[in-house]
N, C-alpha and C positions, 0 to 999 in steps of 0.2 A: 504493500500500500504506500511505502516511503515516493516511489518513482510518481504515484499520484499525486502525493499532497509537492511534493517538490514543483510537479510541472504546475497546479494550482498557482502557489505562488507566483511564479516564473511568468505567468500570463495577467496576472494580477497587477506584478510592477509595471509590465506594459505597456497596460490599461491605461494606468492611471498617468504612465511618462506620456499616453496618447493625447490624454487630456489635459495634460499640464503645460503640452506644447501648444505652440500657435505656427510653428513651422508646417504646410502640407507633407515636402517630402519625406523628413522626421516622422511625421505621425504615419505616411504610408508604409518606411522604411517597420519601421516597428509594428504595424498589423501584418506587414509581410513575414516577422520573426514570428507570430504568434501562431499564424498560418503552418507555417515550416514545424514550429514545437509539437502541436497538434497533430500535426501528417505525419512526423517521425515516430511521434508515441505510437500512433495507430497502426503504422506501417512495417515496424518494426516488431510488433506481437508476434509471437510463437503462433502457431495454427492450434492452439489446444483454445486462443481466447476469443469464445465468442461464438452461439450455438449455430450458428448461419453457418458460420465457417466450416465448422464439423461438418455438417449436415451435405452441403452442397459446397458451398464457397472455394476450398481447397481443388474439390475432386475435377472441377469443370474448368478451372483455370488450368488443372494440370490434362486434362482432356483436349484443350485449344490446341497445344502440340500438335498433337496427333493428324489435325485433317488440312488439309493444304489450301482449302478453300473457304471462304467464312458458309456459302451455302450450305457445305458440306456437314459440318459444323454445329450451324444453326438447325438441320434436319434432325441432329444426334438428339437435341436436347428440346424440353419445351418450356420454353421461359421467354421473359422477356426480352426482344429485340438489340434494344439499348445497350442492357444489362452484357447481352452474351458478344456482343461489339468490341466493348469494355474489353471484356477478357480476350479474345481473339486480336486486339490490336497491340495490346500489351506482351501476350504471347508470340508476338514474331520480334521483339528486340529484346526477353528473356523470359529465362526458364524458372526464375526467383517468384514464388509465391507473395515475398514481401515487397516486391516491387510491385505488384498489381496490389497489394493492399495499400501501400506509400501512391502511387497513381490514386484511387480511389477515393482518398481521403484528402488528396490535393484539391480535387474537383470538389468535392463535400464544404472540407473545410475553408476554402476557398471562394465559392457561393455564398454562403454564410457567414463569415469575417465581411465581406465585402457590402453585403444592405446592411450589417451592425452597423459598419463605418459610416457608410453612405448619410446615416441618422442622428449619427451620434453627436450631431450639433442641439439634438430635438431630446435627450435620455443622457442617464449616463451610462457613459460606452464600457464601462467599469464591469457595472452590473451585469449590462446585458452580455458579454461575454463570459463573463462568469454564470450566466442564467444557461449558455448554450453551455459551456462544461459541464455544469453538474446536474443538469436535466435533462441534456439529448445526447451531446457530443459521444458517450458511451454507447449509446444504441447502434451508433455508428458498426459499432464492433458485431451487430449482433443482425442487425436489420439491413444485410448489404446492397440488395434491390430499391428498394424504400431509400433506403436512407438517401441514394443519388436521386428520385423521385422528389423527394423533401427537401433537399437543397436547392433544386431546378427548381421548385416550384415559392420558394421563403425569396430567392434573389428575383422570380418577378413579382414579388408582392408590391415592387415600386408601379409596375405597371397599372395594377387594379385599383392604388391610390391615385394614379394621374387618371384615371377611367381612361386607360388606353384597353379598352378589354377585348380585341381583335388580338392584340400581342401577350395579353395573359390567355386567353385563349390557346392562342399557340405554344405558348410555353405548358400546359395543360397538357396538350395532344404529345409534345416533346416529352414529359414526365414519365410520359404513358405511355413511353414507351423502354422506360425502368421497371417500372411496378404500376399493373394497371389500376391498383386504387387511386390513383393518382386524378383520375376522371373525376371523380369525388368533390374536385374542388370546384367544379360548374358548378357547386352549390352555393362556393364562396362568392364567386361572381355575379349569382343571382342574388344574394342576398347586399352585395356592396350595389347592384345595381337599385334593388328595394329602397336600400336603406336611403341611398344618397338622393333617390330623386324627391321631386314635388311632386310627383301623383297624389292625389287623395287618399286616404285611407290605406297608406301604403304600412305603418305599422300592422296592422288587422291582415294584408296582402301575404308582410312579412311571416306572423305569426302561424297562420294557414300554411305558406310553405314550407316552414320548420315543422310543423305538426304532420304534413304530410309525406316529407320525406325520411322522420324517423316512425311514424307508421310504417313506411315502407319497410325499413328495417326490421321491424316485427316480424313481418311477413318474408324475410328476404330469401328464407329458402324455398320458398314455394312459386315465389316469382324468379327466384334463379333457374328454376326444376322448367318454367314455362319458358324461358329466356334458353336455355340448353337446349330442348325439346323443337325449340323451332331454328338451333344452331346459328342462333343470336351469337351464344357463348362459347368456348369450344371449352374440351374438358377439363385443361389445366385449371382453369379460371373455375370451372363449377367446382372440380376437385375440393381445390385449395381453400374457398370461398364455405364448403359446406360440409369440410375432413379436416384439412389439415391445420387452419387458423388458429382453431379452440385450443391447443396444445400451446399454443404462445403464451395466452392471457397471462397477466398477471398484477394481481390486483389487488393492493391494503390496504388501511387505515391510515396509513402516512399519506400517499399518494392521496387520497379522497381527501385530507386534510390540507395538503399544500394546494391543492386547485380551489380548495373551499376560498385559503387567504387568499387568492389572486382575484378571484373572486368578489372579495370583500372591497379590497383598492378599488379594484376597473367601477363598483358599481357605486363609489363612492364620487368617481368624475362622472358617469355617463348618467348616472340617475339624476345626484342631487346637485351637483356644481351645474347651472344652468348655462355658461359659457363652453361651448365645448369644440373642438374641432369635426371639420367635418367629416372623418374616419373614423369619429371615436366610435356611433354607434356600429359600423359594421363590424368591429374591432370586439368589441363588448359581446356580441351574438357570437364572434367565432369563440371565445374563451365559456359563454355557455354552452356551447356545441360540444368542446371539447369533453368540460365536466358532464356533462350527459354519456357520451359516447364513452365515457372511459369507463362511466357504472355501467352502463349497459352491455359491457362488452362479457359479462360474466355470465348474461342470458344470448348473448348474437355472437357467433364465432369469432369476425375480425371487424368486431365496431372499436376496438383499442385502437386498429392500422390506422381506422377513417379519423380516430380522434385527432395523428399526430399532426395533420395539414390542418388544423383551426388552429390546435396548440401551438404550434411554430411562430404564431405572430405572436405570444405572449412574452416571447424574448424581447420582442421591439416594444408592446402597449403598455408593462407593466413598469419599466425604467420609467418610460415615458408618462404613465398617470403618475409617479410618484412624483418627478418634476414639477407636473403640473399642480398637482393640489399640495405642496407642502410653503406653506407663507414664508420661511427663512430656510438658508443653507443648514441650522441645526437641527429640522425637523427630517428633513431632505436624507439628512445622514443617518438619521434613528432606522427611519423606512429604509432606508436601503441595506442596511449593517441587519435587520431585522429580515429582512427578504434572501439576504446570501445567506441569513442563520437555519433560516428555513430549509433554502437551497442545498444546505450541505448536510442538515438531517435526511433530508429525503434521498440523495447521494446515498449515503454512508447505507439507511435502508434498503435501499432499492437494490445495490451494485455488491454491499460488500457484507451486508449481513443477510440477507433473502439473497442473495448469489447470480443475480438475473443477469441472463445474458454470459456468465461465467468467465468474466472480466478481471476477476481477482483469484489467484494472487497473478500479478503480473508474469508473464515469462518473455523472452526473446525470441526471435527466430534467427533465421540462417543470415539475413543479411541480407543488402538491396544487391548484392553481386557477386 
């Protein structure tokens, strides 16, 4: 756990050298170093960390080898597109497993450093990177489809705030072609489209389509069963979706507790502070989607997967509602020193004492070469 709390640190001082500078290429210089810490830690894992790996992750990177053509390839295996790309491009300039994890997490970690930065005039850039360590950046190790889906899809969240939704859109269809939950997030779309316009009665609009599309969920093996049956879907997708998910879940009393507190902030700007930005309520809806999806996920196979694309913007809305509603720099500090306290119980739960994801104890591998 030392190699943890060390790199913690290490990204920590960063943070805050980010912030304390007013130099640009200084402060890129140094999200570039955080970027590299991150990809090294992840990249550098032995193959025993991280249940994805075991499972799949190792055996099909070292299967890339073997076929000369990506058609050839991509026949062998049924997964996603994107995903088997990844490995088949990395496999023609080595045979290092850790280099296809160090690649991986370049692109991950990379995405994600990148809209933290982009905002971190609006949050503090502090937090919110410490929000991605100790509440996703691990999943990294475990969710390796997904996880390039959730990066691709967190870096155009800039787009859905400019309502440029043609190009989040596309970046949608791009995800999806990592891990096809990823489609999922037409939901964010429609509801930043609800939220944001002057239609009438667009709350009441809003409220109907959140009702009706975790109905759907209810139902979603039955409508998966009609959606296969007419080869809407093909099998992986039903497979996976209605077999293999439920084996993921995992879900406590911490977790329920730290989305309670995020919870508690967001609805503290978007309810009662009547000044509000105009992001904040679609912002608000995706942090209650997530706490929905993540209870839910213990009756619905992979309502956890759908949670992590609402949850992803809580790294940017929660830095940011504390900003906003704190009257001085000393209140500013409580909430924040209170929210990594948070962050790092839920850590220490999640990762090293419930084992998830089997991230600890750290081991090494072979090496990028």
């Amino acid at each position: 756990m030392l190699i943890y709390i060390l790199v913690f640190f290490i990204i920590l001082i960063l943070s805050v050298l980010i912030e304390k500078s007013n130099n640009k290429k200084r402060q890129v210089t140094l999200c570039i170093l955080i970027v590299l810490v991150l990809s090294f830690l992840g990249g550098l894992r032995g193959n025993t960390i991280g249940t994805d790996l075991q499972v799949y992750g190792e055996s099909w990177f070292v299967a890339a080898h073997n076929y000369k053509s990506f058609d050839a390839y991509k026949e062998s295996r049924e997964s996603d597109n994107g995903y088997l790309a990844l490995n088949y491009i990395v496999a023609q300039f080595s045979t290092k497993l850790n280099m296809f994890l160090f690649v991986l997490q370049l692109i991950c970690n990379g995405l994600v450093l990148n809209t933290l930065f982009k905002y971190k005039d609006k949050m503090s850039f502090t937090v919110a990177v410490l929000f991605y360590y100790l509440g996703y950046y691990f999943r990294n190790y475990n969710l390796l489809r997904q996880t390039l889906a959730l990066a691709i899809l967190f870096y155009a969240i800039r787009y859905l705030f400019d309502k440029k939704y043609i190009k989040f859109s596309i970046f949608i269809l791009i995800a999806g072609q990592f891990h096809f939950t990823a489609y999922f997030a037409f939901i964010m779309l429609l509801i930043h489209v609800l939220s944001t316009s002057k239609i009438k009665y667009k709350e009441v609009i809003m409220f109907l389509t959140i009702s009706i599309a975790f109905l759907g969920l209810f139902y979603i093996n039955e409508i998966l069963t009609v959606l296969y049956n007419a080869r809407i879907i093909n099998d992986r997708i039903f497979n996976y979706t209605t077999r293999y998910a439920k084996a993921e879940v995992d879900i406590n009393f911490t977790e329920a507790m730290m989305r309670l507190y995020f919870i508690v902030i967001a609805s503290y700007y978007t309810v009662v502070k009547k000044e509000k930005k105009e992001n904040a309520s679609p912002l608000f809806a995706f942090i209650l989607l997530d706490f929905i999806s993540i209870q839910m996920s213990t009756a619905i196979r992979f309502a956890d997967r759908i949670a992590f694309y609402f949850g992803y913007t809580k790294m940017l809305y929660v830095p940011f509602t504390i900003k906003e509603i704190s009257k001085n720099k000393k209140t500013e500090w409580t909430l924040n020193i209170i929210t990594v306290g948070v962050l790092i119980m839920f850590w220490y739960f999640k990762y090293i004492s419930h084992g998830y994801g089997q991230i600890y104890p750290y081991q090494f591998g072979d090496g990028l070469i």
